[in-house]
DRENPA-321842 format. One record per residue (C-alpha): residue number from 0; x, z, y. Coordinates in Angstrom, 2 decimals. Layout:
REM DRENPA-321842
[NUM,[X,Z,Y]];
...
This chain:
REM DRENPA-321842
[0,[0.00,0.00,0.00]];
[1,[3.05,1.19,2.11]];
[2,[4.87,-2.09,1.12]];
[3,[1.74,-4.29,2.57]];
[4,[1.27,-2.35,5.81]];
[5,[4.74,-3.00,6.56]];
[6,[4.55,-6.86,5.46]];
[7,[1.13,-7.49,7.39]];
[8,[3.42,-5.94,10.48]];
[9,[6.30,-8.01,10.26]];
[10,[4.36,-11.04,10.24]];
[11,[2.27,-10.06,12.96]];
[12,[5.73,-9.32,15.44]];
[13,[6.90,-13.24,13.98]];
[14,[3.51,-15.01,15.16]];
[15,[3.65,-13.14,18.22]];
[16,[7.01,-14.00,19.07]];
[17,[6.16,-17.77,18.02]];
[18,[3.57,-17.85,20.29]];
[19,[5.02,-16.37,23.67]];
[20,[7.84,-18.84,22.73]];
[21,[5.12,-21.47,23.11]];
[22,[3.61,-20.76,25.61]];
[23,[6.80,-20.49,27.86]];
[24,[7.70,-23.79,26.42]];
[25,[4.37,-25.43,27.68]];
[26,[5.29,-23.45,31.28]];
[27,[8.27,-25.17,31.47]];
[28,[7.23,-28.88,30.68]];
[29,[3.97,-28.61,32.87]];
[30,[6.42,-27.63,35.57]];
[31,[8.99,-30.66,35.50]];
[32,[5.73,-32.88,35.34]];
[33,[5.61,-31.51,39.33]];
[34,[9.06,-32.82,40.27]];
[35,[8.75,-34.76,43.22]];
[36,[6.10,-32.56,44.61]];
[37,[7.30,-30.81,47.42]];
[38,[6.64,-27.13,46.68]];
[39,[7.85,-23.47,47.54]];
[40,[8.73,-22.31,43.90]];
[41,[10.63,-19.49,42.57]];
[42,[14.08,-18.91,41.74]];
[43,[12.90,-19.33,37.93]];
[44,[10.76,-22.16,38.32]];
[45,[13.20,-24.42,41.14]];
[46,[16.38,-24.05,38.60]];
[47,[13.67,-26.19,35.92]];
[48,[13.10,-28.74,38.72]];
[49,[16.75,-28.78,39.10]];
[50,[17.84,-29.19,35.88]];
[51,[15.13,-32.48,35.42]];
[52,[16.58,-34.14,38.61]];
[53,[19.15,-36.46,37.97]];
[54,[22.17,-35.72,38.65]];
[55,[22.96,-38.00,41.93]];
[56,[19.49,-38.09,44.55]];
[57,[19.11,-40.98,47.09]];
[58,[17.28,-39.81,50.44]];
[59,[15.97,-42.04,52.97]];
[60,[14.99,-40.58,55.99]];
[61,[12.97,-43.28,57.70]];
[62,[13.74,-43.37,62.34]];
[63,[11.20,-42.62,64.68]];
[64,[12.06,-43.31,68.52]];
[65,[10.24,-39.91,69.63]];
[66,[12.70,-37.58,68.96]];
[67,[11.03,-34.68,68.20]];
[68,[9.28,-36.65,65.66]];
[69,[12.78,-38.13,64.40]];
[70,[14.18,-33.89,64.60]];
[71,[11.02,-32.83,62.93]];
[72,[11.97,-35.30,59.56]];
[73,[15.54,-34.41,59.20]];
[74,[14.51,-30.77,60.03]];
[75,[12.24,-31.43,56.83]];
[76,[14.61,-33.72,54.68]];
[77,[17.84,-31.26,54.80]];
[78,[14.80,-27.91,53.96]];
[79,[14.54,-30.30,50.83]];
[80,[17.95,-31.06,50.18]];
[81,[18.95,-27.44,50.51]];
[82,[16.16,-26.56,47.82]];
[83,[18.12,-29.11,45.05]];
[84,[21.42,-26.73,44.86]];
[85,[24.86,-27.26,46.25]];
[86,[25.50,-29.09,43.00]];
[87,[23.86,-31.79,43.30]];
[88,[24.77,-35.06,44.88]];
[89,[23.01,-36.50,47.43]];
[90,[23.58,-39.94,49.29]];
[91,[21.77,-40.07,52.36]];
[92,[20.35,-43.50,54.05]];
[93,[19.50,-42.69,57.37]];
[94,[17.85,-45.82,58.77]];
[95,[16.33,-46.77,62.41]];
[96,[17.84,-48.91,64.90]];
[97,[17.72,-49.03,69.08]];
[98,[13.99,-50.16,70.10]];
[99,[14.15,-48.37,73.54]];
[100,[16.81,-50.91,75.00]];
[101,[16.00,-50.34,78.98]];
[102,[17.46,-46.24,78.67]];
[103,[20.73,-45.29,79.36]];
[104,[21.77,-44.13,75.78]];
[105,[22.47,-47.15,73.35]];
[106,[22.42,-44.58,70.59]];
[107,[20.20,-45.71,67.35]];
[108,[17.79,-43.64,65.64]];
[109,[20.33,-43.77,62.39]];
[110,[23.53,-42.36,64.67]];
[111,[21.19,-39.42,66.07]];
[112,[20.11,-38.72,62.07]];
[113,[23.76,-38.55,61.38]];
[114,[24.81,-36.15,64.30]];
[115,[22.11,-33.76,62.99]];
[116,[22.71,-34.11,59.20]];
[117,[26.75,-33.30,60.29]];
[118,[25.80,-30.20,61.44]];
[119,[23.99,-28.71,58.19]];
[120,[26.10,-31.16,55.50]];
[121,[28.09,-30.24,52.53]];
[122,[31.04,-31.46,50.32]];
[123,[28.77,-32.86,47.75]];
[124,[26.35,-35.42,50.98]];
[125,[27.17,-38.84,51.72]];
[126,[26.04,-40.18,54.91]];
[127,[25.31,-43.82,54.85]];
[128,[23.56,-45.28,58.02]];
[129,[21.28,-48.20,59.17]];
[130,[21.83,-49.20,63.02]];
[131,[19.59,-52.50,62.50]];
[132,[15.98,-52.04,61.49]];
[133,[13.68,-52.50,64.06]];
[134,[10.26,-51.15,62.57]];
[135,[9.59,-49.63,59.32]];
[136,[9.24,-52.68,57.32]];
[137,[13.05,-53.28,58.10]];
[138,[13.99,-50.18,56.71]];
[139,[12.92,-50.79,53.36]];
[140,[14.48,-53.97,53.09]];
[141,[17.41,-52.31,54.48]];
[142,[17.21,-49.64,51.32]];
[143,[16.32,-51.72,49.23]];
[144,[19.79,-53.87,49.11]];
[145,[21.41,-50.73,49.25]];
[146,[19.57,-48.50,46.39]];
[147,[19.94,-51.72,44.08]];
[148,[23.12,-50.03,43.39]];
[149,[22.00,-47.14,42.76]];
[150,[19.53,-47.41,40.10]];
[151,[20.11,-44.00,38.12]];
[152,[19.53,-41.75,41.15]];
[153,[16.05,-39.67,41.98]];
[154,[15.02,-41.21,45.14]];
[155,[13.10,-39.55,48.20]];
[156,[11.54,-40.97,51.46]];
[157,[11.13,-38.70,54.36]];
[158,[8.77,-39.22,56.92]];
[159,[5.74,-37.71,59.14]];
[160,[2.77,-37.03,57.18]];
[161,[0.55,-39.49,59.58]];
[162,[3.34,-42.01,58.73]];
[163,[2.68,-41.87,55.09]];
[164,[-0.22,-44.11,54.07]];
[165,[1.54,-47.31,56.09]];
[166,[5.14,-46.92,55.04]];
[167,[3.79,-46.13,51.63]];
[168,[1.47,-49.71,51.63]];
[169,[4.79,-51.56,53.34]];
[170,[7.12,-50.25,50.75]];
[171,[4.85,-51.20,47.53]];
[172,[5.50,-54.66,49.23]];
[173,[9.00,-54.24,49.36]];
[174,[11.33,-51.72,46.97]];
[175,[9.64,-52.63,43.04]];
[176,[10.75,-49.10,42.15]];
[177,[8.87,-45.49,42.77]];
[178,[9.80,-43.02,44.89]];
[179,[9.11,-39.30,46.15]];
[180,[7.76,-38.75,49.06]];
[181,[8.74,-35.74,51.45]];
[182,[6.40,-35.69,54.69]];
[183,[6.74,-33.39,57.31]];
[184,[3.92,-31.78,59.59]];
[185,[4.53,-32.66,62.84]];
[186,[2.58,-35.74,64.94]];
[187,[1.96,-37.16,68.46]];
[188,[-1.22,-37.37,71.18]];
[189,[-1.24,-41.05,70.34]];
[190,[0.30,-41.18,66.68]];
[191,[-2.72,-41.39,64.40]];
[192,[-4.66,-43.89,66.97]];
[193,[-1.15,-46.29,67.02]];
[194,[-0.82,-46.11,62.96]];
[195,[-4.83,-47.23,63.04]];
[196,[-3.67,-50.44,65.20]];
[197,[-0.28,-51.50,63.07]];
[198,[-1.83,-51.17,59.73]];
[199,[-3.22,-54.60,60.29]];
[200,[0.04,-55.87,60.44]];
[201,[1.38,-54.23,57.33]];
[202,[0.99,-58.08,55.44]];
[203,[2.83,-59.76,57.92]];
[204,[5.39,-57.12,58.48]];
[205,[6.19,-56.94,54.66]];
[206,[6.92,-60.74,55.39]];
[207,[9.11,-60.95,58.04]];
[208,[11.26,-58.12,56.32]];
[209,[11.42,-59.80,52.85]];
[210,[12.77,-62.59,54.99]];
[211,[15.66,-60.11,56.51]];
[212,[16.54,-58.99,52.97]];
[213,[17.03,-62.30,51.80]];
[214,[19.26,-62.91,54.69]];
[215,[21.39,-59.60,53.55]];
């Protein structure tokens, strides 16, 4: 009687065990199906994400000529890229060229991205920048010459959030490969009412700029 007490109990401890086992297992794949979802998560839970990214990450960070639009998405894209680890390699593509030509400063978009990125960089960022697109349809074809090269890396697009819906229906157009998107918060008085007006010219643009990739 003794014998089977003790049996029945050592069989229950096994199942148990099997089973938290499980379940931690089924924790652990449910959370690397959120990678590329931009997320506060816990020490625990960001080392899975970590460990599912590849081991190089592309990040575009797409120009914007206000700049506290422009500071507002690198603000956002290094919060990210500090999230991934100091192991991980990251090439940036900063892309935006001049489009207010009557000011004083000639700087681009891409050279202002840089100066901030400098500031918060580490040994383990590449900087690589884009002085020449003109709208947002230019900066994909832009990337996408330069990401052909690199294939095996996760790749993110920064951005504003009222941003998102156009650059994501230009893009589709342009780089045949998916991406994450990170989008930060901030907008304009006029942004929303402006994106309204250019995404009728989302077909055209997506022509003209597959005609400036060819060209690259």
């Amino acid at each position: 009687m003794y014998l089977l007490s003790f049996v029945f109990i050592l069989l229950f401890v096994k199942a148990h065990a099997f089973t938290e086992k499980i379940c931690e297992r089924s924790g652990e794949i449910q959370e690397l199906n959120n990678i590329g979802k931009y997320t506060e998560r816990s020490d625990r839970r960001q080392e899975l994400v970590i460990k599912a990214i590849k081991p190089q990450v592309v990040i575009l960070v797409l120009g914007s000529h206000d700049d506290e639009l422009l500071q507002d998405r690198m603000n956002t894209a290094i919060k990210f890229a500090k999230t991934l680890g100091g192991k991980v390699k990251i090439n940036w593509f900063l892309s935006g060229g001049t489009k207010r030509q009557m000011e004083e400063s000639s700087s681009s978009e891409a050279e202002s991205m840089r100066e901030l990125l400098y500031n918060s960089g580490n040994s383990n960022w590449k900087i690589k920048i884009d002085t020449l697109s003109k709208n947002t349809a230019e900066n994909f074809a832009h990337f996408r010459k330069y990401v052909e090269s690199e294939t095996k890396s996760t790749i993110y697009v920064v951005t504003s959030n009222f941003h998102h819906a156009r650059a994501n229906s230009i893009l589709s157009g342009i780089i045949p490969i998916p991406v994450n998107w990170i989008l930060s918060p901030k907008a304009c008085p006029s942004c929303h009412r402006d994106e309204k007006i250019h995404i009728f010219n989302v077909k055209s643009d997506i022509k003209n700029a597959l005609l400036v990739y060819n060209k690259l």
